[in-house]
N, CA, C and O atoms as CSV, one atom per row, in Angstrom:
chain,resi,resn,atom,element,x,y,z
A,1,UNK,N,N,30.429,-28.410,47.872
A,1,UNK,CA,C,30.611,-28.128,46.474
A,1,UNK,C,C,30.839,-29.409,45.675
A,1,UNK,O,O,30.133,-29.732,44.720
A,2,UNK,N,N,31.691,-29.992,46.051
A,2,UNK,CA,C,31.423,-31.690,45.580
A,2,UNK,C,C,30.195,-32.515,45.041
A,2,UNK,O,O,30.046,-33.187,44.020
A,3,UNK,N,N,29.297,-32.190,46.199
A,3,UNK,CA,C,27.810,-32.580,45.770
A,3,UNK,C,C,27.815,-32.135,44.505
A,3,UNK,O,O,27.888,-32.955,43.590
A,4,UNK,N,N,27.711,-30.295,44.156
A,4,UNK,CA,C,27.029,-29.837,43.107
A,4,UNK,C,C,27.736,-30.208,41.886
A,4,UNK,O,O,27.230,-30.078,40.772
A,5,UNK,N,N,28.967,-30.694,42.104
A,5,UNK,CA,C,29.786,-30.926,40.823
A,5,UNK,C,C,29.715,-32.254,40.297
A,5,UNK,O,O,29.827,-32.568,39.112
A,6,UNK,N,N,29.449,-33.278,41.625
A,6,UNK,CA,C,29.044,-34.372,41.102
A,6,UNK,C,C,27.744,-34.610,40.375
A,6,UNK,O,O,27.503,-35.458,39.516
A,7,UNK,N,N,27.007,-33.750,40.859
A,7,UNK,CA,C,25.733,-33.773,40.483
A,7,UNK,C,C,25.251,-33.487,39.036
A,7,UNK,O,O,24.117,-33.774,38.653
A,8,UNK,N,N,26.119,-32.948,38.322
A,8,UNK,CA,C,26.249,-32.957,37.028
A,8,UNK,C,C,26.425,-34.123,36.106
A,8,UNK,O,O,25.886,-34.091,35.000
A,9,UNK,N,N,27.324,-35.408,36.579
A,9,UNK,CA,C,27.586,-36.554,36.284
A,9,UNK,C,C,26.310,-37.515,36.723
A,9,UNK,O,O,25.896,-38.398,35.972
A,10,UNK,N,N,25.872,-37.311,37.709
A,10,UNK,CA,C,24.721,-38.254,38.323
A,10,UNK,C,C,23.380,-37.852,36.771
A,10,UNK,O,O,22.813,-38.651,36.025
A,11,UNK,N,N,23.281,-35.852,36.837
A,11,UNK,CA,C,22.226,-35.988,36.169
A,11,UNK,C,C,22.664,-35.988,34.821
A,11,UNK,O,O,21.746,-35.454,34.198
A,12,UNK,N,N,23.590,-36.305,34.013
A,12,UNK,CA,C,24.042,-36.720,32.796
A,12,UNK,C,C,23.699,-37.932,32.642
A,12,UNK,O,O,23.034,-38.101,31.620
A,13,UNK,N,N,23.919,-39.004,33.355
A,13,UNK,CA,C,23.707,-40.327,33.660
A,13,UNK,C,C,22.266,-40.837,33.771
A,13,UNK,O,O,21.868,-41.944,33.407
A,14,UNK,N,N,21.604,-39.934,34.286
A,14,UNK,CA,C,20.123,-40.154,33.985
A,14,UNK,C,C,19.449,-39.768,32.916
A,14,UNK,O,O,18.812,-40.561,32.222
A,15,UNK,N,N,19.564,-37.937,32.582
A,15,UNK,CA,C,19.230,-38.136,31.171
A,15,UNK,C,C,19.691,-38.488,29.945
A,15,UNK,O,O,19.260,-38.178,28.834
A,16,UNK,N,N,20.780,-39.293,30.315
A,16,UNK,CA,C,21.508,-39.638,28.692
A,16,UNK,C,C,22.114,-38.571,28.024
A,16,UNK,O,O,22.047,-38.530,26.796
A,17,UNK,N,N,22.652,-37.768,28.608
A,17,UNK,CA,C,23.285,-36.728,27.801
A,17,UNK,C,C,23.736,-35.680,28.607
A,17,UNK,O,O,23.067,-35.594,29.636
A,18,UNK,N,N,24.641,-34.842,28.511
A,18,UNK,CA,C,25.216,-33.607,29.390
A,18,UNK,C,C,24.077,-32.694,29.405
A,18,UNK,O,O,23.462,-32.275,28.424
A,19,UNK,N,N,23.817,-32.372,30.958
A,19,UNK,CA,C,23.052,-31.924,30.877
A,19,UNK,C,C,22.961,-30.103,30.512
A,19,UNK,O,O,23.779,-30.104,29.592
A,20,UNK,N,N,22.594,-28.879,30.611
A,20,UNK,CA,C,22.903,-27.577,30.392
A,20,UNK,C,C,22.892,-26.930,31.106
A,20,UNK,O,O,21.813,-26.400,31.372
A,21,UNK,N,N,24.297,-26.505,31.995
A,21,UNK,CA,C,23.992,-25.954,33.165
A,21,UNK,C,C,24.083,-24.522,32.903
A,21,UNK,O,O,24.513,-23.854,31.962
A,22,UNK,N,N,23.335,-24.156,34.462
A,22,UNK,CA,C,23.392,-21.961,34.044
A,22,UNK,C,C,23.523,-22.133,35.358
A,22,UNK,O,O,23.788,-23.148,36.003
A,23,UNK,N,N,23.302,-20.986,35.703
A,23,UNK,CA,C,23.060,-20.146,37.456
A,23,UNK,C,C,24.345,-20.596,37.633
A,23,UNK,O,O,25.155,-20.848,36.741
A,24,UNK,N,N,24.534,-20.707,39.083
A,24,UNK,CA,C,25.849,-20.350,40.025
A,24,UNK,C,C,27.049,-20.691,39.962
A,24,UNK,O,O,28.094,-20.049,40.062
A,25,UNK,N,N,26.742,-22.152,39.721
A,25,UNK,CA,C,28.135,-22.722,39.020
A,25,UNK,C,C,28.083,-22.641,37.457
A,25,UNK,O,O,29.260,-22.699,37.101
A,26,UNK,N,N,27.566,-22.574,36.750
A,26,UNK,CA,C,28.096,-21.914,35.459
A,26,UNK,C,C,28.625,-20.349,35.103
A,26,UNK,O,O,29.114,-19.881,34.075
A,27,UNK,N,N,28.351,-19.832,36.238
A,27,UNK,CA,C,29.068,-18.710,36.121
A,27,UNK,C,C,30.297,-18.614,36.984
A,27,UNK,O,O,31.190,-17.797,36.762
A,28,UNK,N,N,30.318,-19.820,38.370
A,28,UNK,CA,C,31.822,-19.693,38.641
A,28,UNK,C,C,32.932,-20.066,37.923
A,28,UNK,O,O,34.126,-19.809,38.075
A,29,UNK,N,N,32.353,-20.694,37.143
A,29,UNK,CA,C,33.280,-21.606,36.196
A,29,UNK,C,C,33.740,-20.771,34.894
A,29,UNK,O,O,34.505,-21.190,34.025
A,30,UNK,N,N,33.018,-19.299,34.943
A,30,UNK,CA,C,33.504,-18.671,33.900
A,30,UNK,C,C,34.082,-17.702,34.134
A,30,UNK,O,O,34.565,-16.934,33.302
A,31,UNK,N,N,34.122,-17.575,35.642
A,31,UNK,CA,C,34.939,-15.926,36.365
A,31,UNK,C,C,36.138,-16.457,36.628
A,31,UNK,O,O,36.336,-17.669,36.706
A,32,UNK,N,N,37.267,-15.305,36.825
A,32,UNK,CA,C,38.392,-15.644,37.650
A,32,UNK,C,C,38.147,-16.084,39.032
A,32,UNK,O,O,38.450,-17.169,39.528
A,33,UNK,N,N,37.465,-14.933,39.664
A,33,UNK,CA,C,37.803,-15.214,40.978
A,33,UNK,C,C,35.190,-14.917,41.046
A,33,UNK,O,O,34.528,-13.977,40.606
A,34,UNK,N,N,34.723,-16.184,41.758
A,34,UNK,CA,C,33.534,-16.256,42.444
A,34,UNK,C,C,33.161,-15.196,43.209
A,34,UNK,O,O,33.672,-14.690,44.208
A,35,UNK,N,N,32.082,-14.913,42.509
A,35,UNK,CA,C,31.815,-13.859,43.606
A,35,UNK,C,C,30.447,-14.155,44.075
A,35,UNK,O,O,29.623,-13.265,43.864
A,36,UNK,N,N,29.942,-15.481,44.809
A,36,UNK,CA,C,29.290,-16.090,45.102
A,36,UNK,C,C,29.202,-17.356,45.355
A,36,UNK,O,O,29.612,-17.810,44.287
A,37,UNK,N,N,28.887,-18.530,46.206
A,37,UNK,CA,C,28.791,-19.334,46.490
A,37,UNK,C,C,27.860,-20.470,45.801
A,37,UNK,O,O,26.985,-19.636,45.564
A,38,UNK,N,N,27.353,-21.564,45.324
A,38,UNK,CA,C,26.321,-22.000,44.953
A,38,UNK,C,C,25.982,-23.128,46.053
A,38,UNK,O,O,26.911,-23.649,46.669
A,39,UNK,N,N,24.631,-23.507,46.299
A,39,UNK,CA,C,24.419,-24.495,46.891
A,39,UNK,C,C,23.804,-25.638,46.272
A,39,UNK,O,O,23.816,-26.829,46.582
A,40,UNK,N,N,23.147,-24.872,45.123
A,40,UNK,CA,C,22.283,-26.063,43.831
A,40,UNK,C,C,22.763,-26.204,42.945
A,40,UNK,O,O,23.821,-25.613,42.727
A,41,UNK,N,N,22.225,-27.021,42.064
A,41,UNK,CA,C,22.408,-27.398,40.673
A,41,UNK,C,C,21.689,-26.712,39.381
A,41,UNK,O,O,21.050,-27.635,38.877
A,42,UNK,N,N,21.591,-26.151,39.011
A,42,UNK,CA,C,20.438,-25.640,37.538
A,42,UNK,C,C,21.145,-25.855,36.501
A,42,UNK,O,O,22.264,-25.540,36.094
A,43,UNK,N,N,19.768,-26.798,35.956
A,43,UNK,CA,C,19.876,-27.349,34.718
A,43,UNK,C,C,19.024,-26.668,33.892
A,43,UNK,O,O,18.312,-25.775,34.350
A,44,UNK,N,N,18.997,-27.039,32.470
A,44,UNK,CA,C,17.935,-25.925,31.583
A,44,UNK,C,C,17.270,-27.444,31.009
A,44,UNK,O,O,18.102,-28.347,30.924
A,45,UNK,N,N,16.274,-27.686,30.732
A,45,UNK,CA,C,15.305,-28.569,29.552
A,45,UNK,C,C,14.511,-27.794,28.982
A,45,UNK,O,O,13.727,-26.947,29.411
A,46,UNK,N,N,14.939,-28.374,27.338
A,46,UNK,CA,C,14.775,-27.475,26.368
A,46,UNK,C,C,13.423,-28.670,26.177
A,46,UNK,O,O,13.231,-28.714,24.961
A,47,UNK,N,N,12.795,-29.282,26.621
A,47,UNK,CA,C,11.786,-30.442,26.831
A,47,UNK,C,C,11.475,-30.786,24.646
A,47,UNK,O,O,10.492,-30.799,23.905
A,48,UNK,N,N,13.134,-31.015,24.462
A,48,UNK,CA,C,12.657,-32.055,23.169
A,48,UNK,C,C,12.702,-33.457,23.774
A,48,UNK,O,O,12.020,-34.143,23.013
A,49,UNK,N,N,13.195,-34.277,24.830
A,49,UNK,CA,C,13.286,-35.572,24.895
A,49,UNK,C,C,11.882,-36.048,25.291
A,49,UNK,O,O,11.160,-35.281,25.929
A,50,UNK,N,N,11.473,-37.220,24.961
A,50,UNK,CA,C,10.108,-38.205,25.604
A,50,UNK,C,C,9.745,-37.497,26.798
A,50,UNK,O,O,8.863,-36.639,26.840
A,51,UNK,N,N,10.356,-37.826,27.642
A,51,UNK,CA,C,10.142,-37.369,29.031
A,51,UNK,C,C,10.650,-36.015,29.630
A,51,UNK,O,O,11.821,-35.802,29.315
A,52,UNK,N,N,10.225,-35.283,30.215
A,52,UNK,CA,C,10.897,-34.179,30.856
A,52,UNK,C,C,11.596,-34.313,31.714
A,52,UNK,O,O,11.122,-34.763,32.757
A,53,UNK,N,N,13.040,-33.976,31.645
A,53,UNK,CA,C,14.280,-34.132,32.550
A,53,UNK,C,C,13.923,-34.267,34.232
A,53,UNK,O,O,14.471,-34.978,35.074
A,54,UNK,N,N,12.885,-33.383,34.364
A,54,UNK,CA,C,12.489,-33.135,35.939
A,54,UNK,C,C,11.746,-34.462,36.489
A,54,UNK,O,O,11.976,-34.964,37.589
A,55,UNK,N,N,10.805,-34.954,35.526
A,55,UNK,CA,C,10.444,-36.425,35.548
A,55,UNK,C,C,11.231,-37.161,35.780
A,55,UNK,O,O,11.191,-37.676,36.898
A,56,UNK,N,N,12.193,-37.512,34.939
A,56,UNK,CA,C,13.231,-38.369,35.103
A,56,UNK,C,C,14.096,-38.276,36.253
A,56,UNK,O,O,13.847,-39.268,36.937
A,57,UNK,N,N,14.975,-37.590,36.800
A,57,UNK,CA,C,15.042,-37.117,37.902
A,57,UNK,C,C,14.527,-37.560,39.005
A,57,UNK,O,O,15.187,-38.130,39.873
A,58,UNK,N,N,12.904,-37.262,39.081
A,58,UNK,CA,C,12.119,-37.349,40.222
A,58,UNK,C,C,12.230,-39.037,40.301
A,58,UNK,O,O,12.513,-39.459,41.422
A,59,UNK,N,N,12.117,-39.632,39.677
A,59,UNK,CA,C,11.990,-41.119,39.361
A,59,UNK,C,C,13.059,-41.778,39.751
A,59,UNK,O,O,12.930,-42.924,40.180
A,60,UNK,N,N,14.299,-41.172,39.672
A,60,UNK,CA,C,16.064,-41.733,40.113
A,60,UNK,C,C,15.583,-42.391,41.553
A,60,UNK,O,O,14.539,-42.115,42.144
A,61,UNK,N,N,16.515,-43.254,41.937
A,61,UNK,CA,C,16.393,-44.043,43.071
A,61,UNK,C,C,17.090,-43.361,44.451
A,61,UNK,O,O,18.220,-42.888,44.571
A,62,UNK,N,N,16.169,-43.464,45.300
A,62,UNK,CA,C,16.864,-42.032,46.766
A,62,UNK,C,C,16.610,-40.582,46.124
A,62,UNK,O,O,17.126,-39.620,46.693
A,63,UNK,N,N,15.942,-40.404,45.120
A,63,UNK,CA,C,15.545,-39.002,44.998
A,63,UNK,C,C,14.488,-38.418,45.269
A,63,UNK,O,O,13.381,-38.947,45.363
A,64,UNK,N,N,14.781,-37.168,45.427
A,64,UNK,CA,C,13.105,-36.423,46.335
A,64,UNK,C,C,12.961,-35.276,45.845
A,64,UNK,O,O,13.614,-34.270,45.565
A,65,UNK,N,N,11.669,-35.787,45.802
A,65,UNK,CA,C,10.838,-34.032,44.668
A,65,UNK,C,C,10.915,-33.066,45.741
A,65,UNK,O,O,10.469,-33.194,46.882
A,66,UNK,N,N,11.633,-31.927,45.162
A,66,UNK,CA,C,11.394,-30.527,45.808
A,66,UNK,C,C,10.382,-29.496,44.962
A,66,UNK,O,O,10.716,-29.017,43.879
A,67,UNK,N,N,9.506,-29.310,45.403
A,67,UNK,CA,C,8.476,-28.348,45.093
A,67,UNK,C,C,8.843,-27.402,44.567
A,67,UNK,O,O,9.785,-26.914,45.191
A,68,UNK,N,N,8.484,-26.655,43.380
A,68,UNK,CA,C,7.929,-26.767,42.271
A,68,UNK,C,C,8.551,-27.459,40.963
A,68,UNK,O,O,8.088,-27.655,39.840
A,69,UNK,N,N,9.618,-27.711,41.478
A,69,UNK,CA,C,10.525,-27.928,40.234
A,69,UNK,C,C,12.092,-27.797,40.326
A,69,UNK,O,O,12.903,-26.991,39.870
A,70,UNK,N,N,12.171,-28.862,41.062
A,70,UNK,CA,C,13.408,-29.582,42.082
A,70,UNK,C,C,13.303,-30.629,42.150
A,70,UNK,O,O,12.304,-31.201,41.713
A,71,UNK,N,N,14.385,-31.305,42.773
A,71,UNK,CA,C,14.705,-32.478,42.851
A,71,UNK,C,C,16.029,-32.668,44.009
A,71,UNK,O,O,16.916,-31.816,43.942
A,72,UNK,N,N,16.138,-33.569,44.866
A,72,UNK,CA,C,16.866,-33.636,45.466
A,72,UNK,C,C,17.789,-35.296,45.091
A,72,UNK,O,O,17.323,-36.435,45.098
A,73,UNK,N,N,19.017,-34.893,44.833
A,73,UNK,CA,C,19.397,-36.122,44.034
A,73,UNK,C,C,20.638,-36.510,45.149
A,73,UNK,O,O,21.382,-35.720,45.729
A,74,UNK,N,N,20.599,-38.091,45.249
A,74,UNK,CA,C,21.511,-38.870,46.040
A,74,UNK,C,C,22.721,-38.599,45.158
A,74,UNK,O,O,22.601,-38.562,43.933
A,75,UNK,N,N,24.241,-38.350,45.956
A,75,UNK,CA,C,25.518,-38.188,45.231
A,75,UNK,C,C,26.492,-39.117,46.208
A,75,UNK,O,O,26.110,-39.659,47.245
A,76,UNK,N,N,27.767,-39.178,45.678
A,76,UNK,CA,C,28.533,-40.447,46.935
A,76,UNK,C,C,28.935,-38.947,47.681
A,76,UNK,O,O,29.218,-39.080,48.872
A,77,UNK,N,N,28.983,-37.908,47.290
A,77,UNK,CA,C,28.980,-36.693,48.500
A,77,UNK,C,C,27.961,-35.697,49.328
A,77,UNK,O,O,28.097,-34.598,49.865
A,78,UNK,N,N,27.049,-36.474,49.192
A,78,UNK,CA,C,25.877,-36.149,49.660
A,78,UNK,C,C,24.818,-35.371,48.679
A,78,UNK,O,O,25.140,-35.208,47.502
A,79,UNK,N,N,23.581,-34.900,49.149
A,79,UNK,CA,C,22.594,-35.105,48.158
A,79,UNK,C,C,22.779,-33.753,47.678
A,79,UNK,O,O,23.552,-32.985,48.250
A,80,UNK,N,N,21.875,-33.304,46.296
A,80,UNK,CA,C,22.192,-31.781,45.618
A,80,UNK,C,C,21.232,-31.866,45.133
A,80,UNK,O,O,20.691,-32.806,44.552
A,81,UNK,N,N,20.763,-30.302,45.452
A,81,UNK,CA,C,19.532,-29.871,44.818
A,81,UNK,C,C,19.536,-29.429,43.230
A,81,UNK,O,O,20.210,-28.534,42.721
A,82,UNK,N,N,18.781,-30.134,42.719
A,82,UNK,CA,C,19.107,-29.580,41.724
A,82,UNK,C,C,17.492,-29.266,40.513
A,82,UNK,O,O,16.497,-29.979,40.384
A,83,UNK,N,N,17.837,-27.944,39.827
A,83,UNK,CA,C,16.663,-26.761,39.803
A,83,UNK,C,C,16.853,-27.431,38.135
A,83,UNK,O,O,17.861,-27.738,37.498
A,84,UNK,N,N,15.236,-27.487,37.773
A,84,UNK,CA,C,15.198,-27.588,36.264
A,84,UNK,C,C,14.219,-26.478,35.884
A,84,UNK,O,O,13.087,-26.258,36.314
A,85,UNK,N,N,15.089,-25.708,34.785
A,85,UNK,CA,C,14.139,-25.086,34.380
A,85,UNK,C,C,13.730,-24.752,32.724
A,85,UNK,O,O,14.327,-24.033,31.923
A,86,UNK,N,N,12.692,-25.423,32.578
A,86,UNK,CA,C,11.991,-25.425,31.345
A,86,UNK,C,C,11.451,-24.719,30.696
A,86,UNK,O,O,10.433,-24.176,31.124
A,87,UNK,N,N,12.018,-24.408,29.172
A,87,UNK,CA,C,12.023,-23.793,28.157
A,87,UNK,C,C,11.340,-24.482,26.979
A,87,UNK,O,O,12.101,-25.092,26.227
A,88,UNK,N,N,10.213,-24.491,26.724
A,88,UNK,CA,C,8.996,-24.436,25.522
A,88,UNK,C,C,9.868,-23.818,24.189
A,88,UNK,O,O,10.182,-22.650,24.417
A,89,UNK,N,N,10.313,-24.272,22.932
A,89,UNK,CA,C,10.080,-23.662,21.723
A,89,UNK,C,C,9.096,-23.001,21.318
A,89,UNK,O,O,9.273,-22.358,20.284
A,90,UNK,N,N,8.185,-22.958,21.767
A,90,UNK,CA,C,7.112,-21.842,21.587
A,90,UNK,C,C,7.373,-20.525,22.274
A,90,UNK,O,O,7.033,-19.475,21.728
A,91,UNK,N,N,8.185,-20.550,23.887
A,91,UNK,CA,C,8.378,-19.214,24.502
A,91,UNK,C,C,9.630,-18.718,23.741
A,91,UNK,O,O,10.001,-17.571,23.991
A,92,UNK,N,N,10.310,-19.437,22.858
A,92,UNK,CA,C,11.858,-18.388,21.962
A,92,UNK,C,C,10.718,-17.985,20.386
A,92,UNK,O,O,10.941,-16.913,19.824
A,93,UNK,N,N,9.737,-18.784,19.895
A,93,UNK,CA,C,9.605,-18.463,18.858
A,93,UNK,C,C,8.172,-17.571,18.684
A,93,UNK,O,O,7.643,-16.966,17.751
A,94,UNK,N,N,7.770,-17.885,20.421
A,94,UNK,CA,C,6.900,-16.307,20.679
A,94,UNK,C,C,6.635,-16.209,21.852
A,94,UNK,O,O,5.962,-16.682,22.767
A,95,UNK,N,N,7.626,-15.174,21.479
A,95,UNK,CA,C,8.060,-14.286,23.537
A,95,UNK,C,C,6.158,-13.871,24.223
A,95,UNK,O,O,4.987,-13.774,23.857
A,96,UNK,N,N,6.812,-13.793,25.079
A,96,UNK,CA,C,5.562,-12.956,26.092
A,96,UNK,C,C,5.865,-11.109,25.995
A,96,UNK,O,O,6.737,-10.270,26.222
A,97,UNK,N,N,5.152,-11.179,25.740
A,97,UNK,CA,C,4.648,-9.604,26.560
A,97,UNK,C,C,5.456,-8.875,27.828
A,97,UNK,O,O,5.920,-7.739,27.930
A,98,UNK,N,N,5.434,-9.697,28.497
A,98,UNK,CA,C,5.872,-9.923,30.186
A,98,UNK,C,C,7.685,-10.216,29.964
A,98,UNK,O,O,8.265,-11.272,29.711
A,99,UNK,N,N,8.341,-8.558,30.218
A,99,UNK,CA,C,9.977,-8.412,29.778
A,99,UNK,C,C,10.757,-9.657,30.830
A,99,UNK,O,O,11.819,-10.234,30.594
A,100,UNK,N,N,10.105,-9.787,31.698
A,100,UNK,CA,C,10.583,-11.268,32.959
A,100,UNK,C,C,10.742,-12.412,32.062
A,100,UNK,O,O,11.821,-12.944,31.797
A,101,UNK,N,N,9.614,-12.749,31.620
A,101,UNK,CA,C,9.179,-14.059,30.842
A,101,UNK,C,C,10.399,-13.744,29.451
A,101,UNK,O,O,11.271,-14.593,29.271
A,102,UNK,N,N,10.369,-12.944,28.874
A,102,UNK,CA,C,11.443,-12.711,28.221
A,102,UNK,C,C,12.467,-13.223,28.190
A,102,UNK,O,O,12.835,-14.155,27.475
A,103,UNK,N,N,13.031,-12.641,28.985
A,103,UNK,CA,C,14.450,-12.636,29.532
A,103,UNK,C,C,15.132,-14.091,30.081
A,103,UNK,O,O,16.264,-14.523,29.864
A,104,UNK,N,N,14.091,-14.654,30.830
A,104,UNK,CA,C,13.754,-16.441,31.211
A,104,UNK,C,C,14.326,-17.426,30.019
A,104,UNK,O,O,15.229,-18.240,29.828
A,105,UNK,N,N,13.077,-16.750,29.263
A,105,UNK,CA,C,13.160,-17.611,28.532
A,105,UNK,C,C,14.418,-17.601,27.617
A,105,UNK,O,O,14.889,-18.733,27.514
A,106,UNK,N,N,15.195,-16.514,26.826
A,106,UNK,CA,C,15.896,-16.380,25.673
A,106,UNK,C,C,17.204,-16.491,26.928
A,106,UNK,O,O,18.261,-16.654,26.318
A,107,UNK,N,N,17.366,-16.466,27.928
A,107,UNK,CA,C,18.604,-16.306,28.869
A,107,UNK,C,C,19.037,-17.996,28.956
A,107,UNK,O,O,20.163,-18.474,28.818
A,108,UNK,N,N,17.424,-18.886,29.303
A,108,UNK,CA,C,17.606,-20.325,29.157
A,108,UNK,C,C,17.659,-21.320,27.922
A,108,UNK,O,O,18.075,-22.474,28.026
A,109,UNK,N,N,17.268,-20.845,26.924
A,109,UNK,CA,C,16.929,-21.140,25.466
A,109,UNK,C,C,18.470,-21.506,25.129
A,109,UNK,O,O,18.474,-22.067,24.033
A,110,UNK,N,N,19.633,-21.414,25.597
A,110,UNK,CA,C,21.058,-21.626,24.776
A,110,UNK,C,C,20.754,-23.646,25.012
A,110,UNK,O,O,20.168,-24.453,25.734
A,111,UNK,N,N,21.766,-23.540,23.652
A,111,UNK,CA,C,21.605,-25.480,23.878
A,111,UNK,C,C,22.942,-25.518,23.483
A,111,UNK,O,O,23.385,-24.545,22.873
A,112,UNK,N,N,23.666,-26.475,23.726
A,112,UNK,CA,C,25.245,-26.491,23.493
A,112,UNK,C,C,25.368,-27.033,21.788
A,112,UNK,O,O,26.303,-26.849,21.008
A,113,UNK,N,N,23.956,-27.812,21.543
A,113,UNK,CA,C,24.443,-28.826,20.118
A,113,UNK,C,C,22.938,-27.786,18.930
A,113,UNK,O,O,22.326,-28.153,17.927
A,114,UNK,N,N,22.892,-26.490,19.728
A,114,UNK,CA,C,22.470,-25.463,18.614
A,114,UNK,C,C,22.953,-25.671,17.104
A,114,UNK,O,O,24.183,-25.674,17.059
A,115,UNK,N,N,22.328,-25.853,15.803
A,115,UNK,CA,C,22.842,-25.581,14.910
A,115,UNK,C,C,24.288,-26.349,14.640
A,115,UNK,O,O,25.265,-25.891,14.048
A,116,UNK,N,N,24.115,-27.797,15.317
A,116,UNK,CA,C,25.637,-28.320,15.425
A,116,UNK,C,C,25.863,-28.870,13.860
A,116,UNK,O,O,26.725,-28.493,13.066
A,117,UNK,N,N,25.036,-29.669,13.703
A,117,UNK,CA,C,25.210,-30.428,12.333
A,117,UNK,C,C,25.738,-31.775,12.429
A,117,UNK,O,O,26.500,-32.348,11.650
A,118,UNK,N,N,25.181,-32.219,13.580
A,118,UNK,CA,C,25.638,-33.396,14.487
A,118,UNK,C,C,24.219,-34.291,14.093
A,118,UNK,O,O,23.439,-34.693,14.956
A,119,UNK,N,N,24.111,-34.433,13.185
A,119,UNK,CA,C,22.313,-35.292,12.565
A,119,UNK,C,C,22.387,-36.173,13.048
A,119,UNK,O,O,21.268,-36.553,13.390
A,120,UNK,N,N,23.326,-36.983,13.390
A,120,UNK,CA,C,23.646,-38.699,13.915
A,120,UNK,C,C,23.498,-38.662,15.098
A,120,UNK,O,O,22.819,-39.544,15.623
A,121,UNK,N,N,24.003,-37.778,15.779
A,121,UNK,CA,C,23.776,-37.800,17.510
A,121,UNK,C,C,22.962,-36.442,18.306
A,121,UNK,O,O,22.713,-36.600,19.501
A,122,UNK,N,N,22.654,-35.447,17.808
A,122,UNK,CA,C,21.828,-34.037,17.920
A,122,UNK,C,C,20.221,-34.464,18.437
A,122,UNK,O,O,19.523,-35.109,17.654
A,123,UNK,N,N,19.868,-34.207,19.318
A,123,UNK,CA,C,18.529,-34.268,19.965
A,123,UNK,C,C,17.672,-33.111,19.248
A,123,UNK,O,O,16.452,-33.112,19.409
A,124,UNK,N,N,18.340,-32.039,18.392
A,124,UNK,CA,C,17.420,-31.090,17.967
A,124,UNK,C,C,16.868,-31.299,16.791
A,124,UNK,O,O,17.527,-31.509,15.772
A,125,UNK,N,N,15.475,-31.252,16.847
A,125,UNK,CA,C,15.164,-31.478,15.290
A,125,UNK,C,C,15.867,-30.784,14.321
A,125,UNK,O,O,16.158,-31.312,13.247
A,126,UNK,N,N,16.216,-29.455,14.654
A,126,UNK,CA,C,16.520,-28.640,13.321
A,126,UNK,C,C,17.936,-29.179,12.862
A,126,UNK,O,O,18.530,-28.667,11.914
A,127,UNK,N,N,18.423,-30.204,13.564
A,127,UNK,CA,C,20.079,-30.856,13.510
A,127,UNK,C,C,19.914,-32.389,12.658
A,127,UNK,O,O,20.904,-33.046,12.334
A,128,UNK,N,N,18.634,-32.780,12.393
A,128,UNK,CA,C,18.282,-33.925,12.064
A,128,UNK,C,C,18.448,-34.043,10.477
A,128,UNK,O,O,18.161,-35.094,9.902
């Protein structure tokens, strides 16, 4: 568990910014008591930066692409998988058809600096 927690700091450190976590550990972190274990990392890219987070990532030094859209990242507690999954402004501002694709998408679509009013430091255009 160390890994996965460090692994948050490693991938902050690469993309320049906290990254947005969901899945396993963002939900242990919001229960009393876990009712599940995590072994990875999931991150969300909302792909406004130059590069796509998963790129960047793949590129870190001692890191290894996991197929399809993974990454295996060096930690001082050993390595953590960690899952990116990418969200298009086009899939929140026109859903699919497909209630899966839906749900994906508007479940991953949260950004922490939404509507912040943070123009000086906000990666979102609509914050600019």
């Amino acid at each position: 568990m160390a890994a996965v927690v460090q692994g948050i700091a490693e991938v902050a450190a690469l993309i320049g910014q906290p990254p947005v976590v969901v899945g396993g550990l963002a939900v242990m972190c919001r229960l009393s008591s876990p009712y599940r274990a995590t072994t990875d990392l999931d991150v969300v890219d909302r792909l406004l930066g130059e590069v796509p987070q998963l790129q960047v990532l793949r590129a870190a030094h001692g890191a290894e692409p996991v197929e399809p859209t993974s990454v295996l990242l060096p930690t001082p507690y050993g390595q953590v998988k960690v899952d990116v999954f990418e969200v298009r402004q086009s899939e929140i501002d026109h859903p699919s058809d497909d209630p899966g694709d839906r749900l994906h998408a508007s479940a991953h679509a949260w950004n922490p600096t939404a509507k912040c009013g943070a123009r000086s430091t906000c990666r979102r255009p609509d914050c600019r």
